[in-house]
C-alpha positions as CSV (number, residue, x, y, z in Angstrom):
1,X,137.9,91.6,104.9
2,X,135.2,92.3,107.7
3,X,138.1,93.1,110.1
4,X,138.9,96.0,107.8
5,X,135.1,97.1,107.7
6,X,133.8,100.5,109.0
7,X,132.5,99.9,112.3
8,X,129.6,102.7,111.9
9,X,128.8,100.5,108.7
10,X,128.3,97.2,110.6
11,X,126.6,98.7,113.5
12,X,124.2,100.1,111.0
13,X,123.8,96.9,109.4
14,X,123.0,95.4,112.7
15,X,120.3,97.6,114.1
16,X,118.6,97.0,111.3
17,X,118.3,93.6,111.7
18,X,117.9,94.1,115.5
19,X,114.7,96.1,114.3
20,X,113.4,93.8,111.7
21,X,113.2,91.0,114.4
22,X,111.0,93.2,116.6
23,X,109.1,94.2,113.7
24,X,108.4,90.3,112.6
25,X,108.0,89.6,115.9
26,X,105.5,92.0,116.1
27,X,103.8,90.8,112.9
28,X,103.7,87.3,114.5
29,X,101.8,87.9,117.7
30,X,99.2,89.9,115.6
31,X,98.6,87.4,113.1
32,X,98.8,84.8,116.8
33,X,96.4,87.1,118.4
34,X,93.5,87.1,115.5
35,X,93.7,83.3,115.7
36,X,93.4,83.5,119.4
37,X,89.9,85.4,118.6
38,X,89.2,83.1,115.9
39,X,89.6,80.0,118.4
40,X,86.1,79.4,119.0
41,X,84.7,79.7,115.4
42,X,87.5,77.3,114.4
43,X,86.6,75.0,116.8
44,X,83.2,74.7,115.6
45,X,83.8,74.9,112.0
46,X,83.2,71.3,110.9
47,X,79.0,72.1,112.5
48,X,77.7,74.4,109.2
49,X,79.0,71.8,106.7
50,X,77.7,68.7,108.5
51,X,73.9,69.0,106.9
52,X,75.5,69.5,103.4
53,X,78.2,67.0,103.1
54,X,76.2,63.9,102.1
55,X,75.0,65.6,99.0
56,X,78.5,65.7,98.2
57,X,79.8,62.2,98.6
58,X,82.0,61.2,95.9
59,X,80.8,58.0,95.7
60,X,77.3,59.5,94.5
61,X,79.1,60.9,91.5
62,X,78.9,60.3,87.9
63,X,82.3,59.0,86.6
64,X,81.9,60.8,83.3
65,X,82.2,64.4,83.2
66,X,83.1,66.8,80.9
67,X,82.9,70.6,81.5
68,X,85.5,71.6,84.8
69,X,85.6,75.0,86.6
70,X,88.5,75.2,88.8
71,X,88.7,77.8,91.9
72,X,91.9,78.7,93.7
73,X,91.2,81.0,96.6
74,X,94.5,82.7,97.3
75,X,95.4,85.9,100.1
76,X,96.6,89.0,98.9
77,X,98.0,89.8,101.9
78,X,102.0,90.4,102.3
79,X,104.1,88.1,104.6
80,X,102.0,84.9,104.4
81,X,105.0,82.4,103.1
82,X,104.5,80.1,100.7
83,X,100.7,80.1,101.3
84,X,99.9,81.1,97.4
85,X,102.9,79.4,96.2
86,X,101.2,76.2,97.2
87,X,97.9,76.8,96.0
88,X,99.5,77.6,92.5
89,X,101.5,74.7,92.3
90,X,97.8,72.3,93.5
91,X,96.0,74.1,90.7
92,X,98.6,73.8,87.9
93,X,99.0,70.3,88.7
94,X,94.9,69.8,88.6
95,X,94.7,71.7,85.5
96,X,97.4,69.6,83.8
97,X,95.9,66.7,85.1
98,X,92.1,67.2,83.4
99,X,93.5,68.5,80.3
100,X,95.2,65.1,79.8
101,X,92.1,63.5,80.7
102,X,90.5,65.8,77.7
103,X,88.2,67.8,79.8
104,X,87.2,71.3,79.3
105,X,88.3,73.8,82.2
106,X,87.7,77.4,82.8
107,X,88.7,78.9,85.7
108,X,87.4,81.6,88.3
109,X,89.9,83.0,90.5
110,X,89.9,84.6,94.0
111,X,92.4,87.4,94.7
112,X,94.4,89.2,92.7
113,X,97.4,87.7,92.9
114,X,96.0,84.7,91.7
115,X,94.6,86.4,88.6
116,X,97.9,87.8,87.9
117,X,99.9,84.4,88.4
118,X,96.9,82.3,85.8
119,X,96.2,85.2,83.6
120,X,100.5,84.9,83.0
121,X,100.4,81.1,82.5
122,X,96.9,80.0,81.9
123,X,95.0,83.0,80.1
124,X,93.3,81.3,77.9
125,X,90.9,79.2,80.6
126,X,90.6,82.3,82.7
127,X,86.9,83.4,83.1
128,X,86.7,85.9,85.8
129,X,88.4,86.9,89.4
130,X,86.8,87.9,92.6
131,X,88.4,90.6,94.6
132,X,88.6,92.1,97.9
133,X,86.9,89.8,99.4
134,X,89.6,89.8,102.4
135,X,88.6,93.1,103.2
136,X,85.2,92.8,104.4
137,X,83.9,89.8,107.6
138,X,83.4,86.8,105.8
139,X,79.9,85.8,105.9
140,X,77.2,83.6,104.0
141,X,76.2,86.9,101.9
142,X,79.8,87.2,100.4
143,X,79.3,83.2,99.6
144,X,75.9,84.4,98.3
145,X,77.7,86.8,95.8
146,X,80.6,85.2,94.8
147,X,78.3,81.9,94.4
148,X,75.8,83.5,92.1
149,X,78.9,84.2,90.0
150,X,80.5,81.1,89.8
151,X,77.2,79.4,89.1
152,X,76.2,81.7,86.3
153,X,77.4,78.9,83.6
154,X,76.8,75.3,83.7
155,X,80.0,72.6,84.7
156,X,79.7,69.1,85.9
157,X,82.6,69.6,88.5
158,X,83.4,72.3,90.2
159,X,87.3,72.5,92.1
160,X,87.8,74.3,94.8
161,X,91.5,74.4,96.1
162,X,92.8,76.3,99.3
163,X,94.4,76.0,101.9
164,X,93.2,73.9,105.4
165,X,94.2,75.3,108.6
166,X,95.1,72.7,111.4
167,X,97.7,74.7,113.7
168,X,99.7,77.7,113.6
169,X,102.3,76.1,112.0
170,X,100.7,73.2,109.9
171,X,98.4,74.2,106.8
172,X,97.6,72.1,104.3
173,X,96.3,72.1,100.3
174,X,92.8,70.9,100.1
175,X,90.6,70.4,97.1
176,X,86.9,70.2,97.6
177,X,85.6,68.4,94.4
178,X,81.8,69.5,94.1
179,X,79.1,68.2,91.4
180,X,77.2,70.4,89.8
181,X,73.8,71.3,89.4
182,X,72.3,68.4,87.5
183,X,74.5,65.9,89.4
184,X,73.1,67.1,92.6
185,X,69.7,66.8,91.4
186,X,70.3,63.1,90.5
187,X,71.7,62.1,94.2
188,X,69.4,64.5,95.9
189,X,66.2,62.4,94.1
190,X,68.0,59.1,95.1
191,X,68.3,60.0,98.8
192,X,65.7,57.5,100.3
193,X,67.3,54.6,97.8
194,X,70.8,55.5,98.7
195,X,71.5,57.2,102.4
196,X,69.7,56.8,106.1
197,X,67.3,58.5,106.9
198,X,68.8,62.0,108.5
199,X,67.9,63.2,112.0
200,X,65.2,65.6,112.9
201,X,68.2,67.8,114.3
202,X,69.4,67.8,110.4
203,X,68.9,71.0,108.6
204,X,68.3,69.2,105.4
205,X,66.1,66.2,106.8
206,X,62.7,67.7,105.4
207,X,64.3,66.5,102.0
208,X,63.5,62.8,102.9
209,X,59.4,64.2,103.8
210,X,59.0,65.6,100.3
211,X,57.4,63.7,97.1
212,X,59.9,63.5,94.1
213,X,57.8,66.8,92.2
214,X,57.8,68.9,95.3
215,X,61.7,68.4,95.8
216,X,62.6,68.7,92.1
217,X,60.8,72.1,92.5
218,X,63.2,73.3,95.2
219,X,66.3,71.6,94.6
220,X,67.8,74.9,92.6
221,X,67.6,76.2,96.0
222,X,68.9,73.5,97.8
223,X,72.0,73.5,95.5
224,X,72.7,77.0,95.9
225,X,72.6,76.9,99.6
226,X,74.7,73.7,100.2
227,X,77.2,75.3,97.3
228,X,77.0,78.8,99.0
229,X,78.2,76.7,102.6
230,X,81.0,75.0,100.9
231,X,82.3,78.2,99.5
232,X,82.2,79.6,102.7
233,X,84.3,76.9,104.2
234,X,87.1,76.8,101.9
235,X,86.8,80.7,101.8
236,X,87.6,80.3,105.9
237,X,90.2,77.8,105.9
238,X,92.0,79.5,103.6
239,X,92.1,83.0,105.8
240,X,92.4,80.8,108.9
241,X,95.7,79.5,106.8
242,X,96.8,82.9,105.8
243,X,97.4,83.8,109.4
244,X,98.9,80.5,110.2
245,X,101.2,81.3,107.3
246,X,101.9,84.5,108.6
247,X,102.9,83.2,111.9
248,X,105.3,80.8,110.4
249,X,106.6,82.9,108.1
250,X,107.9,85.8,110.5
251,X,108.7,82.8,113.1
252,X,111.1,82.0,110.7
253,X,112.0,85.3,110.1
254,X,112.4,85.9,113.9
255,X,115.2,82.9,113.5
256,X,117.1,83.9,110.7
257,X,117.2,87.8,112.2
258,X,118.6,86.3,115.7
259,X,121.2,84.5,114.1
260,X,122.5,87.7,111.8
261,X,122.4,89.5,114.6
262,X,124.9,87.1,116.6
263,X,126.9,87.1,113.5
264,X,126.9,91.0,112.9
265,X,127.0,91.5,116.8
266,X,130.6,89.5,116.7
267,X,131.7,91.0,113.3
268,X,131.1,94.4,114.8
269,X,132.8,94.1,117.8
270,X,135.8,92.3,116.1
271,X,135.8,95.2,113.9
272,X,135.6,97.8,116.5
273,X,138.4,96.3,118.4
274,X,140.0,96.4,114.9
275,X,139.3,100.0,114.5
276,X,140.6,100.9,118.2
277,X,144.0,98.6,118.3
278,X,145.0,101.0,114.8
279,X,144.3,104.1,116.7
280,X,146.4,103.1,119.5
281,X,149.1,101.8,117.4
282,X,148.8,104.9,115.8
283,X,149.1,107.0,118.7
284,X,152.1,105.3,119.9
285,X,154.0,105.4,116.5
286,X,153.3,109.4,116.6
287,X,154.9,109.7,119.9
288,X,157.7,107.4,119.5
289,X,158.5,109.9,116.7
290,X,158.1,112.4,118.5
């Protein structure tokens, strides 16, 4: 069937797939490139969070808990893989799982896409979206915003689920699990009973100077901080993930293209030989005619 073929046709075919390998290839050193310039803030992530992790310890929390709000922070960006896919697929399986364990959940999307893919399948827990937020720097004043959003209502839990970036090609689904306001006011009170004593190079060590009136007074504060840093952190991870995404997707890409093109290259060239051997034969028959 391909031996009969139109040579111009498969030649066609196989500059374009000649072109979309430079073009994902292209994609892929970008996408290498911004993680390249994102090297050093990567490597330091793990710093910002280190003051307002133990006021998240699990082991601090309340095993009853009614009222959920679950965050998925997808990309809206093209060619990231199955970065969303996987986010979707954490969250539906989260969702399922407190419904069964008769909890109330809402939940507050980031991205459109996301909004799209729960307001199809879960509309009736949907509260609100956050958008664009991959179009400006991400920064603790975009936390600030999209914080003072999320903690408008009242839950006991709060979910965040992204994605974590460890390499290029290895991303992972995280969910942050985060108490909410009146949880955090319980362990923040119980911090001399229940922790060590933080350093003095601790952001949060004044906590363990304060009387018990003075810190209930700015604890509100303290909450929306530490939440605000979280955020921020998952909101990171997960655009640190989209560009892995991106490289593995158009590495793939970059594969699959070089091996069409060693298939259409042969095709081609079997079909061009084709093409030629019937104009010679051709030929000859005219003159033998003749």
């Amino acid at each position: 069937m391909w031996l009969s073929m139109n040579p111009r046709k498969l030649k066609k075919k196989l500059v374009s797939y000649i072109k979309f390998k430079e073009l994902a290839k292209s994609i892929k050193l970008v996408a290498l490139s911004q993680l390249n310039n994102l090297k050093k803030k990567i490597s330091s992530r793990g710093i910002p969070l280190s003051s307002v992790i133990p006021f998240y310890e699990n082991k601090e929390y309340s095993l009853e808990y009614s009222k959920c709000l679950v965050i998925p922070i997808g990309v809206d960006k093209s060619r990231c893989g199955p970065h969303n896919g996987n986010i979707f697929k954490r969250t539906e399986k989260l969702i399922d799982s407190l419904l069964d364990n008769n909890k109330l959940v809402n939940l507050f999307t980031i991205g459109n896409r996301t909004k799209d893919y729960f307001k199809k399948y879960y509309s009736n827990y949907l509260i609100t979206n956050a958008y664009n937020v991959e179009k400006e720097p991400l920064s603790l004043t975009t936390s600030f915003i999209i914080a003072e959003k999320i903690l408008s209502r009242n839950y006991d839990r709060i979910f965040f689920i992204f994605n974590r970036y460890y390499t290029p090609f290895l991303q992972k689904t995280t969910i942050y699990e985060v108490v909410g306001l009146s949880g955090f006011h319980r362990i923040a009170l119980n911090l001399n009973q229940s922790r060590k004593i933080f350093s003095g190079e601790d952001f949060y060590h004044f906590v363990n100077k304060l009387d018990s009136e003075t810190l209930q007074n700015i604890l509100n504060d303290v909450y929306f901080h530490s939440f605000s840093m979280v955020l921020l952190d998952a909101l990171e991870e997960n655009e640190y993930s989209s560009l892995g995404a991106r490289v593995t997707a158009m590495d793939n890409s970059t594969t699959n293209a070089a091996k069409m093109i060693e298939t259409m290259s042969l095709l081609y060239n079997k079909a061009r030989q084709a093409s030629t051997t019937n104009e010679l034969i051709e030929i000859v028959s005219a003159a033998n005619f003749v």
